[in-house]
C-alpha positions, 0 to 999 in steps of 0.5 A: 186048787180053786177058792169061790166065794159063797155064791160060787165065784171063782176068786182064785185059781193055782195049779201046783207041780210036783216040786211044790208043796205049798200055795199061800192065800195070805195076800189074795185081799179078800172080804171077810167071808166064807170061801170054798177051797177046792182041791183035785188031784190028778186021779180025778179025786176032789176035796173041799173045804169051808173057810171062814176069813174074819 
């Protein structure tokens, strides 16, 4: 999983094994913004999604 800032700037960047269901990004202390969070499984598939932070 990776997390960039509007202008493409990896902020953040976790790898998850296969125990672990979930990733928290409630203490990244981020600036309000728009964020892309990237996700990429291990058959080369890639989601992303818009996040909005107030």
């Amino acid at each position: 999983m990776q997390l960039f800032d509007i202008l493409g700037k990896n902020v953040f960047t976790a790898t998850q094994d296969a125990n672990t269901s979930t990733i928290t990004l409630e203490n990244l202390n981020l600036n309000s913004g728009v964020y892309l969070l990237k996700l990429s499984t291990e058959s080369g598939q890639s989601y992303v999604k818009k996040i909005v932070k107030n």
